[in-house]
C-alpha positions in Angstrom: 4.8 -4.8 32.8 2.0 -2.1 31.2 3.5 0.9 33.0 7.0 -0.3 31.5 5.2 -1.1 28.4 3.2 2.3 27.7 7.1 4.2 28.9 8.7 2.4 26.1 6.2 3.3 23.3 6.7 7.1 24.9 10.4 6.7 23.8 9.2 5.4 20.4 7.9 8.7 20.0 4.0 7.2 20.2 1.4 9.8 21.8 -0.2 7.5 24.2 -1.8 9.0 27.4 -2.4 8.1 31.1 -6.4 7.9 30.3 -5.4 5.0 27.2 -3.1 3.2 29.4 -6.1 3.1 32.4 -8.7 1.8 29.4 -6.1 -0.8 28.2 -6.1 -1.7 31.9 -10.0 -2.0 32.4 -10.4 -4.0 28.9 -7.7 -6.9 30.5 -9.6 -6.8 33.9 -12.9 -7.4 32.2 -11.1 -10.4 30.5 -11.4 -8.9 26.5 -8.7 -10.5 25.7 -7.2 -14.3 26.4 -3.2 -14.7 26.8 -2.9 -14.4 23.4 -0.4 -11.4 22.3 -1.6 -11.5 19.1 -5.0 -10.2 20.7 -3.4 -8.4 23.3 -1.4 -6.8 20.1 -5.0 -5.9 18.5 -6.5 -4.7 21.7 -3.3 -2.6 22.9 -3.3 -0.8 19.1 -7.0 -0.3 18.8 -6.9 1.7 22.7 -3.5 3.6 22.2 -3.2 4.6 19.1 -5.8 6.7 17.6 -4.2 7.6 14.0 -3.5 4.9 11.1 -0.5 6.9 10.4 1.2 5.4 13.4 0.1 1.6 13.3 3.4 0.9 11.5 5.7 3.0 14.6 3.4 1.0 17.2 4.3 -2.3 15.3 8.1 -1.8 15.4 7.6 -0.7 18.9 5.3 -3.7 20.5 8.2 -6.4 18.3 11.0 -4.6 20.2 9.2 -4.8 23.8 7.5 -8.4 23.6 10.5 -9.7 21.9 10.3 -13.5 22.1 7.2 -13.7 24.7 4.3 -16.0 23.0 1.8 -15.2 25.6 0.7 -12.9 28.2 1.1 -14.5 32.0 -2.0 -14.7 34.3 -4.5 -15.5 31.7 -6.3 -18.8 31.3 -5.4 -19.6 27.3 -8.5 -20.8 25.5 -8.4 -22.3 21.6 -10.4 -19.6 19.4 -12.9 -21.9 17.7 -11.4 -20.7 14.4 -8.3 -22.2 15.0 -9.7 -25.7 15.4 -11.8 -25.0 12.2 -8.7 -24.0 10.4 -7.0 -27.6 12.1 -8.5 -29.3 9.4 -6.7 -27.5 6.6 -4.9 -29.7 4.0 -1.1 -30.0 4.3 -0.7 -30.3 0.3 2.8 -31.8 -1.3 4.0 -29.5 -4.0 2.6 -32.2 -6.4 -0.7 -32.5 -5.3 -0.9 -28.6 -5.6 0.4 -29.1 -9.2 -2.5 -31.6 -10.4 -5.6 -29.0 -9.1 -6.5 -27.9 -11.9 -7.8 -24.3 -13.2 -10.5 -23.4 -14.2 -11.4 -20.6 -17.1 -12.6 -17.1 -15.6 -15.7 -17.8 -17.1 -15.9 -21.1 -15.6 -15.4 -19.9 -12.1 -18.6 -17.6 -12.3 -20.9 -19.7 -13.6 -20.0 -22.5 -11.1 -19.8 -20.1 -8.2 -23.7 -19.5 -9.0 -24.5 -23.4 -9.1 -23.2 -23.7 -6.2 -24.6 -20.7 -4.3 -28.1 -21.9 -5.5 -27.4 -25.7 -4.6 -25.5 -25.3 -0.9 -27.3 -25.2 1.7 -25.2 -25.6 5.0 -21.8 -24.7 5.9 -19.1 -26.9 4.8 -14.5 -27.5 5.8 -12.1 -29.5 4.3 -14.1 -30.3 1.0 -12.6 -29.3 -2.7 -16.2 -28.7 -3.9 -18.9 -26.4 -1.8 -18.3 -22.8 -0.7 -16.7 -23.3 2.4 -13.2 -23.1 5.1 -9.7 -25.1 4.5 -9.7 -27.8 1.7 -9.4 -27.3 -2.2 -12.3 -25.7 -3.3 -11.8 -22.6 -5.4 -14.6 -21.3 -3.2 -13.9 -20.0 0.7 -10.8 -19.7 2.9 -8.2 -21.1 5.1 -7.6 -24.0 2.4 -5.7 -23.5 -1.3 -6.5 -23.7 -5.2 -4.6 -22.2 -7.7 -7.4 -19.9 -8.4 -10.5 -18.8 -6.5 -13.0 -16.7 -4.7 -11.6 -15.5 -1.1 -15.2 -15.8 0.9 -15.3 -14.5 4.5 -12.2 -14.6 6.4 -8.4 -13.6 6.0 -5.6 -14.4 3.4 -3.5 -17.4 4.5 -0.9 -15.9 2.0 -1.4 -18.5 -1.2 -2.4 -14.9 -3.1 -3.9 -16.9 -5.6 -7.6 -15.3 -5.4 -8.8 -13.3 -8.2 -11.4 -12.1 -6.2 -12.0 -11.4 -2.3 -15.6 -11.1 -1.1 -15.2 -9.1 1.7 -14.2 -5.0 2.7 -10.8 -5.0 3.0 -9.4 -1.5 4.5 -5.9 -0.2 4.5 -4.0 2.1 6.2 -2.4 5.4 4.7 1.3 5.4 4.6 3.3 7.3 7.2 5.4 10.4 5.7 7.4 10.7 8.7 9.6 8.2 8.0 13.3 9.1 8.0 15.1 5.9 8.0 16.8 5.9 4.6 14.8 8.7 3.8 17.7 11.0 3.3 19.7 8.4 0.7 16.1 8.5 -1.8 15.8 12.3 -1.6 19.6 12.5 -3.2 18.3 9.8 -5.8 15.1 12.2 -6.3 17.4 15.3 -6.9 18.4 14.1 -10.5 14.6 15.3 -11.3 15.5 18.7 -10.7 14.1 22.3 -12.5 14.2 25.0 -10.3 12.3 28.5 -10.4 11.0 31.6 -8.9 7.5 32.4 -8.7 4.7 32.7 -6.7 5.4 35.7 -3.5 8.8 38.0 -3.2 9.6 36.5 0.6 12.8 36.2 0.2 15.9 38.7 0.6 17.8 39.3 -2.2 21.0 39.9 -0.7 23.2 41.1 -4.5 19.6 43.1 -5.2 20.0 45.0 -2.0 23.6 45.8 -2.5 23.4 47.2 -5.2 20.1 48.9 -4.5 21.5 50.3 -1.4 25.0 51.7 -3.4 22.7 53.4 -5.8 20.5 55.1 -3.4 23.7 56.7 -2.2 23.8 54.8 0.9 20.7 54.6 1.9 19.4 50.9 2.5 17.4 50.0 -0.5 16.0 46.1 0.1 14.9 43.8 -2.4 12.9 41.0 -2.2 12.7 37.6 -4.8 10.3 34.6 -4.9 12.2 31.7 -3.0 13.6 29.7 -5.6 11.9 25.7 -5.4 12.0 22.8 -7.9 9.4 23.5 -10.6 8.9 19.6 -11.7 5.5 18.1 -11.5 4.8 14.5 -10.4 1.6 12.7 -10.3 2.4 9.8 -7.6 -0.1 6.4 -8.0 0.9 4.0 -5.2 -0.6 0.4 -5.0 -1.8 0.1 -1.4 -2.8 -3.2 0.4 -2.6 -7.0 -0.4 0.8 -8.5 -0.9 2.4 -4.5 -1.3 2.0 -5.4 2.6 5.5 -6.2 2.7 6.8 -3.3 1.3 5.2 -1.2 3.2 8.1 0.2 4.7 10.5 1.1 0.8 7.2 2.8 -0.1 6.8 5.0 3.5 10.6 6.0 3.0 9.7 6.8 -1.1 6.9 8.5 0.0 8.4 10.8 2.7 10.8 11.6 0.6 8.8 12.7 -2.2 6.8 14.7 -0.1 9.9 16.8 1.1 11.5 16.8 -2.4 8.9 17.9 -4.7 6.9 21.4 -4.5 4.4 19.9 -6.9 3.3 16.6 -6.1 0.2 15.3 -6.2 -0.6 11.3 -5.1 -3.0 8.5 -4.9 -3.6 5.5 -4.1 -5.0 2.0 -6.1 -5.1 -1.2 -5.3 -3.2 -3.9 -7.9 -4.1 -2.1 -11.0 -5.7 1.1 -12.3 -9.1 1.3 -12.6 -12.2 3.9 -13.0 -11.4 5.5 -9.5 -8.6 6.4 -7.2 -8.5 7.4 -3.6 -6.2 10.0 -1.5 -7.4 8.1 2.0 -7.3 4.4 2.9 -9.4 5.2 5.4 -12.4 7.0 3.2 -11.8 5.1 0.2 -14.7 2.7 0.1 -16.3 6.7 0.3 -14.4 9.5 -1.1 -12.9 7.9 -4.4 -11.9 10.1 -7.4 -13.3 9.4 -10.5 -10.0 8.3 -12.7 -11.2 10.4 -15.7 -11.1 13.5 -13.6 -7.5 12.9 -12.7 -6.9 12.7 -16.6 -8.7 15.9 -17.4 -7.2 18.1 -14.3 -3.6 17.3 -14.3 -1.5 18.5 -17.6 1.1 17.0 -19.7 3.4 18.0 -17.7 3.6 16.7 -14.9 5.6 13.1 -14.8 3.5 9.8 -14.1 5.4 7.8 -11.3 3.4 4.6 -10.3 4.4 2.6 -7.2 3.4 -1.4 -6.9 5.0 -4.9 -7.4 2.9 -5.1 -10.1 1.5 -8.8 -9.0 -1.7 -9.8 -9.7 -4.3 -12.1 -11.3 -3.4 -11.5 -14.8 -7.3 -11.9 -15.4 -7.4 -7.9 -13.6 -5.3 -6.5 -16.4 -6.5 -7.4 -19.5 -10.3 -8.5 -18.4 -13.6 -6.1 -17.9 -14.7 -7.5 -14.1 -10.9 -8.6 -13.0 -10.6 -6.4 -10.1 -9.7 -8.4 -7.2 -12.6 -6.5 -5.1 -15.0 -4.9 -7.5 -16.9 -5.3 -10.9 -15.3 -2.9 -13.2 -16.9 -2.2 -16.3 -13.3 -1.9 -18.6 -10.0 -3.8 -17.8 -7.0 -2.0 -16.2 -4.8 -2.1 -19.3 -7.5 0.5 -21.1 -7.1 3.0 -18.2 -3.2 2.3 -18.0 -2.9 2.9 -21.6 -5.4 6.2 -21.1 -2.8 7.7 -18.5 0.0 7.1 -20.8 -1.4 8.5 -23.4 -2.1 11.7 -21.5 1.4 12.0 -19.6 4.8 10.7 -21.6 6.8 11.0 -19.1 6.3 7.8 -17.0 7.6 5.1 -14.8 7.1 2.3 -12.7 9.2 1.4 -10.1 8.6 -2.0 -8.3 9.9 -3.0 -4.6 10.3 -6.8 -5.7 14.1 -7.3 -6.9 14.8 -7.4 -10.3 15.4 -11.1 -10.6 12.4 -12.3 -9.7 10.3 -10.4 -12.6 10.4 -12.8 -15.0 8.7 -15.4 -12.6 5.7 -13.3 -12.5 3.3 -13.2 -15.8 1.6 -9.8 -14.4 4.7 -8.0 -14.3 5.3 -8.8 -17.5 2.1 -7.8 -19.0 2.7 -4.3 -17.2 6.2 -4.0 -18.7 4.4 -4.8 -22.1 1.8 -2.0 -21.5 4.0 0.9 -20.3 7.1 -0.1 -22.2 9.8 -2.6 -20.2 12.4 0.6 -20.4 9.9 2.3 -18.0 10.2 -0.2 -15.0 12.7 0.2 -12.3 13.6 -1.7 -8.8 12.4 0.4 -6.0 16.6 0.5 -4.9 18.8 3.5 -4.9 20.3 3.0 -8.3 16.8 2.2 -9.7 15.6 5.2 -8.4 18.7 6.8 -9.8 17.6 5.8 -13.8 14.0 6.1 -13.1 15.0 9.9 -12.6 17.1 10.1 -15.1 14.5 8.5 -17.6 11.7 11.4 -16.6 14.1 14.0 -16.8 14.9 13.6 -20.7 
């Protein structure tokens, strides 16, 4: 099954080798893994493929092989002690989500410290300590309308406005061509070409009528190859629930990459803050200071930013929002800063059109950078978002 396994990610295109196949081998003899594939999935990734870049081509690839299998054959299952913690979580009715109440920003903090000084053992299932499952706005695996995500993974509420934990990402993959080719005709309306930089290319009308004027006698002439001469600053929200849109934003972002001469990107998570990051996987490192951004980029280049634009509205408009860190002045200052400093601008979001209005984040963003300015991450939004930066 491995050996047929490790030829079909070779088709995918995956750079696996004999010696990662022979360690993926030794890691299920030694037991590292149950007959979970969801482990097996973790372990398999972590042993064969050695750049982020890929994790998204190894995903589609493990889907198409283990199609439809739920566990790996041979292997004794055992219950991961999580799961049975996690057993206890509340099955809530739509209406007894609607009568937990929320509580003010300022509320949440200063009951988060009572309760860190009072608690003083590990607690599931309650709506009160900091703990796993249950109600309490404080933990995971449970749900409140609005909490503190301690420890542990998202069940996918996305209600926290705050996660107490490192979260990393992964960089997008710019070799996506899937659809790729339809966005680059939809990025084409952004279009000023010029000539500058090294004479590398022939001029073929030059050289005729070089040559005829030197009496025969070739005369060649060489231009600067002619390129598109627009500017684009590229934000793209990484991480969170832009997890499912992963995928638009690759295609986007290959695209982009091939289209424009002069494009320069980075990455944020939810909103805009003090810093900004070029790599997922150095950003808790290697951030950019936001001002810097500001003071080395000119007015001309156009401001594209990439997100679904949903989020506690508590990390637009409040100093210490962010989801993951305590910043020290609220998004909308910094968004209103980068506006200020390049006009031409636009949002364009991967969630459909219809559903904006059901979110109050997006609407505060459409309020910030002008509701003209945001487009659906689809072929005809792409199409006006052009078509706005270009006037």
């Amino acid at each position: 099954m491995l050996v047929d396994f490790f030829l079909h990610l070779k088709a995918r295109q995956l750079p696996v080798s004999t010696n990662e196949l022979l360690a993926l081998l030794e890691a299920l003899q030694a037991r590292l893994v149950s007959g979970s594939l969801d482990d097996f999935y973790l372990l398999a990734r972590t042993l064969l493929v050695k750049d982020e870049a890929l994790y998204d081509r190894f995903d589609r690839a493990f889907g198409e092989y283990f199609k439809g299998i739920e566990a790996l054959p041979g292997f004794d299952a055992l219950i991961p002690e999580e799961w049975l913690e996690l057993a206890a979580r509340k099955h809530l009715s739509e209406e007894d989500r609607a009568r937990l109440q929320k509580l003010s920003y300022e509320k949440l903090f200063e009951q988060f410290k009572q309760r860190l000084a009072e608690q003083k053992e590990r607690h599931a299932g309650g709506n009160k300590w900091i703990g796993t499952a249950g109600t309490s706005p404080y933990g995971h695996g449970g749900y409140n309308p609005e909490g503190f995500r301690i420890g542990g993974d998202s069940v996918g509420n996305r209600t926290a406005i705050k996660v107490w934990e490192q979260r990393e990402f992964r960089n997008l993959d710019d070799s996506v061509d899937l659809g790729v080719r339809n966005i680059k005709v939809a990025l084409r309306r952004l279009r000023r070409f010029a000539r500058k930089g090294a004479a590398t290319e022939l001029d073929l009308d030059g050289t005729i009528a070089g040559t005829a004027r030197n009496g025969g006698w070739l005369d060649l002439h060489l231009r600067p190859e002619r390129h598109n001469a627009i500017k684009v600053l590229l934000f793209l929200d990484i991480g969170g629930s832009m997890d499912d849109h992963i995928r638009e934003c690759e295609e986007l972002f290959s695209a982009a990459r091939a289209e424009f001469k002069h494009l320069e990107y980075f990455y944020f998570h939810n909103c805009i803050y003090e810093g900004v990051w070029q790599d997922n996987r150095r950003r808790h490192d290697e951030k950019r200071s936001t001002w810097d951004v500001i003071h080395t980029y000119g007015p001309d280049y156009k401001l594209v930013f990439v997100g679904d634009a949903s989020m506690s509205p508590y990390e637009i408009d409040r100093p210490g929002g962010s989801v993951e860190h305590w910043n020290s002045e609220a998004g909308a200052v910094w968004l209103q800063r980068m506006l200020a400093t390049w006009s031409r601008a636009a949002w364009l979001n991967p969630l459909p059109e219809a559903y904006w209005n059901n979110t109050p984040s997006i609407g505060m963003i459409r309020r910030l950078i002008g509701s003209e300015r945001m487009f659906p991450l689809t072929i005809d939004g792409l199409e006006r978002a052009m078509r706005s930066l270009s006037k």
